[in-house]
Steps between C-alpha positions, in 0.01 A plus 500: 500500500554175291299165584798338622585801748144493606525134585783543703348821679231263580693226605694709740169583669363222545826349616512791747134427634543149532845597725278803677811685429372862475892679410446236194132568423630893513765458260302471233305863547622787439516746828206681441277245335091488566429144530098486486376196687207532390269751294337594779752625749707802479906316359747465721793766392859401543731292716346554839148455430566210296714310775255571750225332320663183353657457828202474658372266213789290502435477892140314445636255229689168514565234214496780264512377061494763290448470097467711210442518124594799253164627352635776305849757518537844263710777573515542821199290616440135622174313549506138651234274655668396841355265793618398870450263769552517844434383857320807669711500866296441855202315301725277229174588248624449174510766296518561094538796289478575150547834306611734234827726569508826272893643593658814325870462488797746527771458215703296753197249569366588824129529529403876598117424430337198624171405498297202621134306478461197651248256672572299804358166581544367847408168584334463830 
């Protein structure tokens, strides 16, 4: 993974959030990826799992801004600090997050190990 090809892989995501388009979110995972939402839970692993969860996310968000910024990329590995905004749905609390992403790419730059930390602030 180059810093360029990172950039885009995040841009696509957070483009893909923003849309709640979860076939575009999906694209850039590999089929069997374990996307760890936080270090707490067990990951998600692959497709199904995955859409089933950020579906249900997208579902509870509206006004949705998504930004990142390339910490660090070697080999196969890229680190970025990343935050979000967004409208949480049936209260209209605003809602920020901010985070570190550590993803593991495949040679043809989907992610097939993601993990998260973040912290959520709502404002009520």
């Amino acid at each position: 993974m180059t810093r360029e090809g990172f950039e885009a892989w995040l841009r696509a995501y957070g483009e893909a959030w923003e849309a709640k388009d979860a076939a575009a979110f999906l694209a850039g995972f590999t089929e069997d990826v374990a996307y760890h939402w936080t270090p707490f839970d067990a990951p998600r692993r692959g497709h199904d799992m995955l859409a089933e969860a950020v579906e249900a996310a997208f579902a509870r968000q509206t006004g949705i801004r998504f930004e990142a910024t390339v910490l660090h990329v070697s080999g196969d590995l890229g680190i970025c600090h990343w935050a979000c905004g967004f409208v949480r749905v049936g209260t209209g609390v605003p809602v920020r997050l901010d985070g570190i992403f550590v993803c593991t790419f495949t040679g043809d730059g989907r992610c097939r190990v993601f993990r998260e930390w973040w912290h959520s602030s709502e404002q009520v």
